[in-house]
Biopython code that builds the backbone (N, CA, C, O; Angstrom):
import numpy as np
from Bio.PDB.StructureBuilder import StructureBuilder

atoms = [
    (1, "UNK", "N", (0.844, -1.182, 0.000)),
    (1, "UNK", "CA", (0.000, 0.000, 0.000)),
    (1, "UNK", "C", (0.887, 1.243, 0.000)),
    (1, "UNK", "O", (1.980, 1.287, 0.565)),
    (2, "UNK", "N", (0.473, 1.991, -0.505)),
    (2, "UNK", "CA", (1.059, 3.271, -0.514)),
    (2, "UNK", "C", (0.432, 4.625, -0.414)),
    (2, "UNK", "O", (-0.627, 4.692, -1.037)),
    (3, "UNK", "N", (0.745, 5.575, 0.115)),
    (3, "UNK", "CA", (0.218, 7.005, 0.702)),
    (3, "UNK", "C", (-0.211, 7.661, -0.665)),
    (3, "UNK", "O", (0.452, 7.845, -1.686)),
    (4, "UNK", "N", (-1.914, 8.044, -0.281)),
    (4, "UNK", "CA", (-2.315, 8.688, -1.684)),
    (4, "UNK", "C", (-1.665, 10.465, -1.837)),
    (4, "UNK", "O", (-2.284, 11.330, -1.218)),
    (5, "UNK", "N", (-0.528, 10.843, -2.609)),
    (5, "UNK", "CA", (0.111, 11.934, -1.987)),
    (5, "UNK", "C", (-0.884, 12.994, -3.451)),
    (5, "UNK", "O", (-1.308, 14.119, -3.188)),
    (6, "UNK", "N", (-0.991, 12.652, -4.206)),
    (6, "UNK", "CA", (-1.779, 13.417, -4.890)),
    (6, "UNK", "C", (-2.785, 14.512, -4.543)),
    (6, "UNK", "O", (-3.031, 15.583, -5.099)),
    (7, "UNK", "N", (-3.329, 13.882, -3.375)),
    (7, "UNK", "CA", (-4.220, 15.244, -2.694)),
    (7, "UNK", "C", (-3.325, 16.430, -2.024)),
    (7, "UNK", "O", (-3.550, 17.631, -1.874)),
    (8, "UNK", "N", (-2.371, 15.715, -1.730)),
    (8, "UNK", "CA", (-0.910, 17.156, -1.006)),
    (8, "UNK", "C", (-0.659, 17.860, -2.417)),
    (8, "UNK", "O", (-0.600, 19.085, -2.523)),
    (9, "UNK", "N", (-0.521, 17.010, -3.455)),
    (9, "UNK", "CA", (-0.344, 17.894, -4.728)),
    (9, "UNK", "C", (-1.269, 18.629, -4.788)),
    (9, "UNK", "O", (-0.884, 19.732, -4.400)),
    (10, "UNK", "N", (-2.549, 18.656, -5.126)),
    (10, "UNK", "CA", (-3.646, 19.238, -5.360)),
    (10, "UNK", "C", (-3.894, 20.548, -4.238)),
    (10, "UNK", "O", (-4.446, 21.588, -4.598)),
    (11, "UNK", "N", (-3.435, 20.340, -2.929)),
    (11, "UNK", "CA", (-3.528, 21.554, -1.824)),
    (11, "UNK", "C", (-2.560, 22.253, -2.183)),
    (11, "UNK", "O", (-2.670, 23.478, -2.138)),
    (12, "UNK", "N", (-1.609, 21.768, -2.539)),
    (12, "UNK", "CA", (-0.266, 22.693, -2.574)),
    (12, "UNK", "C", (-0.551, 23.950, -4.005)),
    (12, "UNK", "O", (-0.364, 25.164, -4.093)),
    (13, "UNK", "N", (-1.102, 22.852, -4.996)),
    (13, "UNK", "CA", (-1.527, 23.227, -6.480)),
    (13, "UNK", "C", (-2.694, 24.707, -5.781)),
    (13, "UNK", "O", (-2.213, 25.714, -6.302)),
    (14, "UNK", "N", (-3.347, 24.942, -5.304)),
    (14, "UNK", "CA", (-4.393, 25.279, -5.077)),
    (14, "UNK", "C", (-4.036, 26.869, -3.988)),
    (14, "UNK", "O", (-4.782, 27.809, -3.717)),
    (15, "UNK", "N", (-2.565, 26.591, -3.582)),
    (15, "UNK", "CA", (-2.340, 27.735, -2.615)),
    (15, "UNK", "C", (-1.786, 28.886, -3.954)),
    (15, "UNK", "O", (-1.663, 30.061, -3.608)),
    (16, "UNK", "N", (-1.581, 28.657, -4.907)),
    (16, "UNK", "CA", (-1.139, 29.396, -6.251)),
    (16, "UNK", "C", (0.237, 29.767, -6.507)),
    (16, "UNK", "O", (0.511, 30.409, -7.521)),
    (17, "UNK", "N", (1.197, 29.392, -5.610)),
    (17, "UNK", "CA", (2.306, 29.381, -5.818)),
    (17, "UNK", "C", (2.975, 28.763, -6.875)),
    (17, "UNK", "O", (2.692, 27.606, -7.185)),
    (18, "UNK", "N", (4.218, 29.691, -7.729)),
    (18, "UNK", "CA", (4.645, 29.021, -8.651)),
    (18, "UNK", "C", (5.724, 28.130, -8.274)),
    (18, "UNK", "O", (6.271, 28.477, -7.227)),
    (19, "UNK", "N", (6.275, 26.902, -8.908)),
    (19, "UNK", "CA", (7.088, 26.013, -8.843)),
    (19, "UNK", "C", (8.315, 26.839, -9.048)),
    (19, "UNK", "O", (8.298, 27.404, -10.141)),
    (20, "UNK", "N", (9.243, 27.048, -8.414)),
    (20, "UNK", "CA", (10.060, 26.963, -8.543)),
    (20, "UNK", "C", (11.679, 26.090, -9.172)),
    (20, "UNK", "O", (12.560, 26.378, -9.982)),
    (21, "UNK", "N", (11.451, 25.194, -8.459)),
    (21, "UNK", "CA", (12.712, 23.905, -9.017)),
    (21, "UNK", "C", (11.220, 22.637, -9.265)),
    (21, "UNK", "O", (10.221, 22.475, -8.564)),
    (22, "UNK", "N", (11.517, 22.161, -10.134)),
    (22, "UNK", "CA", (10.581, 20.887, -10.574)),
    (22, "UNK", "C", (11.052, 19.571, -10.145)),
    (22, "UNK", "O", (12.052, 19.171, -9.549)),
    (23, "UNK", "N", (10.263, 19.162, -10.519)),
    (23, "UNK", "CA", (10.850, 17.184, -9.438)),
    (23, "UNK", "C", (12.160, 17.516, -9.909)),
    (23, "UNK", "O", (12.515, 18.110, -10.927)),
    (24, "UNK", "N", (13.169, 16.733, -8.436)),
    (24, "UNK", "CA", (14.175, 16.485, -8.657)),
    (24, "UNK", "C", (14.719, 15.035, -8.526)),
    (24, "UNK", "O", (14.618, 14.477, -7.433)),
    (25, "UNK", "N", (14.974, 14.748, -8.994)),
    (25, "UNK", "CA", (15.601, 12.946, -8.808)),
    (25, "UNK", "C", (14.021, 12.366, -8.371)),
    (25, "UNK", "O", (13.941, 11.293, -7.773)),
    (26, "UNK", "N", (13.315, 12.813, -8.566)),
    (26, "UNK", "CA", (11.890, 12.116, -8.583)),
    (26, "UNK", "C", (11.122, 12.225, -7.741)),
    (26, "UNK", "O", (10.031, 11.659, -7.819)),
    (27, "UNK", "N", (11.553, 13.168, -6.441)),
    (27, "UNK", "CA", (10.815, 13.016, -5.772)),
    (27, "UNK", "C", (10.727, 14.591, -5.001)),
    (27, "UNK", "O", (9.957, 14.677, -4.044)),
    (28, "UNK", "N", (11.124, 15.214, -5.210)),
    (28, "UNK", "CA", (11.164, 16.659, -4.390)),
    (28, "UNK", "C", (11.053, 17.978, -5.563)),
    (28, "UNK", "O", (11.760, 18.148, -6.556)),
    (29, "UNK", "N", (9.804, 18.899, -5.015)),
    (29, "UNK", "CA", (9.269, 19.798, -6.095)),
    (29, "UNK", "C", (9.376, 21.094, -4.648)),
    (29, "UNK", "O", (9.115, 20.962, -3.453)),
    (30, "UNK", "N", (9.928, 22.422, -5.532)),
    (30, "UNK", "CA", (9.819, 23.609, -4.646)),
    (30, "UNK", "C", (9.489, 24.425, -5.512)),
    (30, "UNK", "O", (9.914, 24.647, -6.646)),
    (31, "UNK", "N", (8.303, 25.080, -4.600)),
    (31, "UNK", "CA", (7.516, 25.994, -4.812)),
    (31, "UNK", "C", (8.147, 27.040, -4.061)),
    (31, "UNK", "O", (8.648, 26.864, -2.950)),
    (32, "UNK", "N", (8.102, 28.699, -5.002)),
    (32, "UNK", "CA", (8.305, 29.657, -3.970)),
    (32, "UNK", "C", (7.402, 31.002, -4.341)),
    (32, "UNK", "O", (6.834, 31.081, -5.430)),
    (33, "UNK", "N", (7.338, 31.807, -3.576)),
    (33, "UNK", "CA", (6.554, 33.106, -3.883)),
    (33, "UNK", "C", (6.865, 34.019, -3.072)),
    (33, "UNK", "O", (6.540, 33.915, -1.889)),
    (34, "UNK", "N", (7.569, 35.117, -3.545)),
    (34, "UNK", "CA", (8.193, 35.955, -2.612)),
    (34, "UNK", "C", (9.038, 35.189, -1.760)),
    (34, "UNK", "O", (9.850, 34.290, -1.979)),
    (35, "UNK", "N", (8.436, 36.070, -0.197)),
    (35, "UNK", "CA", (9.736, 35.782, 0.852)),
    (35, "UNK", "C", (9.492, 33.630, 1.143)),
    (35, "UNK", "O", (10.300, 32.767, 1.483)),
    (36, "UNK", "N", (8.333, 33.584, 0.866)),
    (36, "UNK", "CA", (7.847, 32.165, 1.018)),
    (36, "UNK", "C", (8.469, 31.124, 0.151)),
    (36, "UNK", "O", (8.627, 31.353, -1.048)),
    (37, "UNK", "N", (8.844, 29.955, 0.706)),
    (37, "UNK", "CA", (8.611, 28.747, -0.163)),
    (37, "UNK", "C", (8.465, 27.156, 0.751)),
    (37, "UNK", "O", (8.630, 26.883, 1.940)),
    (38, "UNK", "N", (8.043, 26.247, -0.570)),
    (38, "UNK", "CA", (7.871, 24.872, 0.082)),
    (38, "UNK", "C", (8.126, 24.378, -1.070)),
    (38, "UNK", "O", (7.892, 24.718, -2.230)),
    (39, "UNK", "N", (8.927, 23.049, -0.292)),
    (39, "UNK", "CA", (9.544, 21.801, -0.611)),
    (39, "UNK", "C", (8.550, 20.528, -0.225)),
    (39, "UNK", "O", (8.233, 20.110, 0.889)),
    (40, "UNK", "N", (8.155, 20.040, -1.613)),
    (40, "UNK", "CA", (7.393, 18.784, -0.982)),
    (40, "UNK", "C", (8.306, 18.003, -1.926)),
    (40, "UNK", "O", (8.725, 18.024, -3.083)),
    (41, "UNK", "N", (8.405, 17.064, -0.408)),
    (41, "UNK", "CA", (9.269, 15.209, -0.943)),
    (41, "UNK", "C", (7.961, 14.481, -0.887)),
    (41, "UNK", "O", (6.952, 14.754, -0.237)),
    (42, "UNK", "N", (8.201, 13.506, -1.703)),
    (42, "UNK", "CA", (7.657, 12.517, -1.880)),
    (42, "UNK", "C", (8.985, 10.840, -2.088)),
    (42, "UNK", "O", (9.862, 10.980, -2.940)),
    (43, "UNK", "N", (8.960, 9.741, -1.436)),
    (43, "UNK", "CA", (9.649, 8.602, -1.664)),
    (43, "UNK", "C", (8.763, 7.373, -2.310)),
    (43, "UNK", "O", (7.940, 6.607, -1.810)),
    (44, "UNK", "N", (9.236, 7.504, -3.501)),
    (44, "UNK", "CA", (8.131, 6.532, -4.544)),
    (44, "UNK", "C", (8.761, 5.121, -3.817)),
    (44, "UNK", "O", (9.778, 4.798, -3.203)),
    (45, "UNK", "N", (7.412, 4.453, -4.318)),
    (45, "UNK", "CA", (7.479, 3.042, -3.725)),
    (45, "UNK", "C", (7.404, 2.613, -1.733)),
    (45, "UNK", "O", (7.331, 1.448, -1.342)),
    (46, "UNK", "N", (7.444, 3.831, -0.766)),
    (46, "UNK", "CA", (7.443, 3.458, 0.558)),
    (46, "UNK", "C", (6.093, 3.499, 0.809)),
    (46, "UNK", "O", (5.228, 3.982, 0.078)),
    (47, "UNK", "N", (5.976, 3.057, 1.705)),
    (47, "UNK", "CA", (4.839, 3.350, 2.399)),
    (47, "UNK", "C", (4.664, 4.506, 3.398)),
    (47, "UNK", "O", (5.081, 5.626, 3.104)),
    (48, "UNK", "N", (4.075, 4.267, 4.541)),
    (48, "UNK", "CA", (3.832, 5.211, 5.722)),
    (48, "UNK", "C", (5.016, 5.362, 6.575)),
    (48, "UNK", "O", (5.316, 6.340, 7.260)),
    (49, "UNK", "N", (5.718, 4.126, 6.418)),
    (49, "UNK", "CA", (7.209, 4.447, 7.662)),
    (49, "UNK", "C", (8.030, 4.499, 6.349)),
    (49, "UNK", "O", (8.082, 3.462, 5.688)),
    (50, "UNK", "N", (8.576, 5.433, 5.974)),
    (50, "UNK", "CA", (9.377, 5.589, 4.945)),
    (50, "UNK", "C", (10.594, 5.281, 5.543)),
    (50, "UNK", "O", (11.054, 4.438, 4.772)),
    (51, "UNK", "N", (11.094, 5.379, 6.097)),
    (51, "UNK", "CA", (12.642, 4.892, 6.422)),
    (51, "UNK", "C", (12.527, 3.705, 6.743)),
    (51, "UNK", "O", (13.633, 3.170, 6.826)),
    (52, "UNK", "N", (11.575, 2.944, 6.996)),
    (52, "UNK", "CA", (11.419, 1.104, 7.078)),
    (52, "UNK", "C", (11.618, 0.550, 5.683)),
    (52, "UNK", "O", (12.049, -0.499, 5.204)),
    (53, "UNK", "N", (11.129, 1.683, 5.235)),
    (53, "UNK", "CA", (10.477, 0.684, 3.482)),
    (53, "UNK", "C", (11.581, 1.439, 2.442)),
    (53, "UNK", "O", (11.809, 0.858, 1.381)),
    (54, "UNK", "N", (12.239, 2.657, 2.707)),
    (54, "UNK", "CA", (13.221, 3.261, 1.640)),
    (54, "UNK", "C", (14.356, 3.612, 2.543)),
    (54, "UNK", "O", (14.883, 4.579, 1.991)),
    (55, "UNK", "N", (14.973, 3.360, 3.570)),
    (55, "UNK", "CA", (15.900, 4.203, 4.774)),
    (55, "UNK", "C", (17.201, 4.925, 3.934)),
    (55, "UNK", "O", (17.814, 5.885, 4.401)),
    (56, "UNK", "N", (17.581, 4.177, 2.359)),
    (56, "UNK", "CA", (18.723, 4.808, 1.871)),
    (56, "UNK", "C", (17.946, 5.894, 1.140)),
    (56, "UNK", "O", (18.710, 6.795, 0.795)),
    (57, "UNK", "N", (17.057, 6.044, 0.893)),
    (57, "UNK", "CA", (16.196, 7.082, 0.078)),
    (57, "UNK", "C", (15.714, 8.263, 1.457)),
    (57, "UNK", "O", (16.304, 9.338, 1.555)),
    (58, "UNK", "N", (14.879, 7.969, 2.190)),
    (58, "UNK", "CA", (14.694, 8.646, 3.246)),
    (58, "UNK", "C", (15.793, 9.716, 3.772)),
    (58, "UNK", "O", (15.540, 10.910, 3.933)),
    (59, "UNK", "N", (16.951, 9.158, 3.998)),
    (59, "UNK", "CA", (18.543, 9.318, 4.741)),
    (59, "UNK", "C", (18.703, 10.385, 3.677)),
    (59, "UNK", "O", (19.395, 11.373, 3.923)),
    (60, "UNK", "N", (18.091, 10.235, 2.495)),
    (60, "UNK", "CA", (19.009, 11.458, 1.374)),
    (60, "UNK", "C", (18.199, 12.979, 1.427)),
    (60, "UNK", "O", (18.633, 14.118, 1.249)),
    (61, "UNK", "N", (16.885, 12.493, 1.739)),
    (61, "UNK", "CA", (15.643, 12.690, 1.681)),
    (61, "UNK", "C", (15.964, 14.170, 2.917)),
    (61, "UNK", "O", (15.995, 15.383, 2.709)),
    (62, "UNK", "N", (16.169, 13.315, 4.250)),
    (62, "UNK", "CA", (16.547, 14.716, 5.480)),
    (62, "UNK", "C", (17.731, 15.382, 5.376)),
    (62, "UNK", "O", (17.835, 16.529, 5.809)),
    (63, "UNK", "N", (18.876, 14.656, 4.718)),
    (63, "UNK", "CA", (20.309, 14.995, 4.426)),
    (63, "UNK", "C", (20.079, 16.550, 3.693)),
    (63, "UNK", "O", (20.663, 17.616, 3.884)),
    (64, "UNK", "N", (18.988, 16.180, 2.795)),
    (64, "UNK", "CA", (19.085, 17.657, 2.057)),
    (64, "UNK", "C", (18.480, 18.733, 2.572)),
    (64, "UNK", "O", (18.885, 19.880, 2.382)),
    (65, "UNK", "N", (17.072, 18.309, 3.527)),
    (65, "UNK", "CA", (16.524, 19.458, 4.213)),
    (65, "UNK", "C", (17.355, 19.995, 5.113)),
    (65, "UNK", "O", (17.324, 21.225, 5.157)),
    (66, "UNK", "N", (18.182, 19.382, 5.938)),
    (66, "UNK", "CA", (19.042, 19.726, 6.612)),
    (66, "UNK", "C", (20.196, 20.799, 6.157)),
    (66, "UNK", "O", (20.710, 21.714, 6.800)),
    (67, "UNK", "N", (20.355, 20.476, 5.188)),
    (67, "UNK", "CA", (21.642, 21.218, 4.541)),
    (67, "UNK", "C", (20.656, 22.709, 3.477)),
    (67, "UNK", "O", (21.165, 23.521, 2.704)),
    (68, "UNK", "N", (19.507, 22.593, 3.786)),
    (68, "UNK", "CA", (18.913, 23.907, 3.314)),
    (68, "UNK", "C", (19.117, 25.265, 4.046)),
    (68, "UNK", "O", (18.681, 25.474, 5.178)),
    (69, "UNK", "N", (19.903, 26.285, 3.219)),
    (69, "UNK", "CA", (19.876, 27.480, 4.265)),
    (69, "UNK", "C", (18.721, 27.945, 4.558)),
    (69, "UNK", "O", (17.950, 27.770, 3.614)),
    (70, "UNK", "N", (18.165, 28.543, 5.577)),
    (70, "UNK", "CA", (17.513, 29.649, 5.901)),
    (70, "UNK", "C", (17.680, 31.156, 5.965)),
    (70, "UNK", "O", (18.712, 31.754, 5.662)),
    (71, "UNK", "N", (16.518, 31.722, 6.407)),
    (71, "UNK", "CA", (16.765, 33.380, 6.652)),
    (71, "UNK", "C", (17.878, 33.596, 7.543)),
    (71, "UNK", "O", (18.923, 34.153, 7.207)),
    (72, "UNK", "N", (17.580, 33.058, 8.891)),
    (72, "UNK", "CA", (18.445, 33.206, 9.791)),
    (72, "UNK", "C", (19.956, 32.646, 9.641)),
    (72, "UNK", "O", (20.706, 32.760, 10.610)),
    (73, "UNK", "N", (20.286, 32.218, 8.794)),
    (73, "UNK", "CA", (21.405, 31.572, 8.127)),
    (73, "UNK", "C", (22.361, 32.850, 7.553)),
    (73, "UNK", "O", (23.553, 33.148, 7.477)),
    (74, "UNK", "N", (21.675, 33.134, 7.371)),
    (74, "UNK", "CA", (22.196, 34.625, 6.351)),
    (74, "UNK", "C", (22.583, 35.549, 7.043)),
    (74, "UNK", "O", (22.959, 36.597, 6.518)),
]
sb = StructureBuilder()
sb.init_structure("model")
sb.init_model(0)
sb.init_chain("A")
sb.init_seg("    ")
for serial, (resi, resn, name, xyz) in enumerate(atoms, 1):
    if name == "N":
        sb.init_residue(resn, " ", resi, " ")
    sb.init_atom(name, np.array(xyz, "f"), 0.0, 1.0, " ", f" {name:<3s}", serial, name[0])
structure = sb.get_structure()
């Protein structure tokens, strides 16, 4: 079984923000608008415990949020 993520598409689709960076390696799309933005991951093929069912995909998955600057970064 797998997480119906299409409706997160469709909310996200719906706040009117433009895409910014488009899927990347298949699974991560950023949206930004102005001072705002969002990053939605998605891990094809896991289920609900994604690091049970993908942990080398997952692991790459926080590796990069982690390494995202912020405002306060700056």
């Amino acid at each position: 079984m797998t997480f119906p993520y299409v409706g997160i598409e469709q909310w996200i689709a719906s706040l009117g923000i433009r895409v910014e960076i488009p899927w990347v390696g298949g699974y991560e799309m950023t949206y930004a608008e102005n001072d705002f933005s969002l990053t939605f991951a998605t891990v094809k093929g896991a289920g609900h415990l994604v690091p049970v069912d993908k942990p080398k995909e997952s692991m790459d998955v926080i590796k990069r949020w982690l390494a995202t600057p912020t405002d306060s970064d700056s």
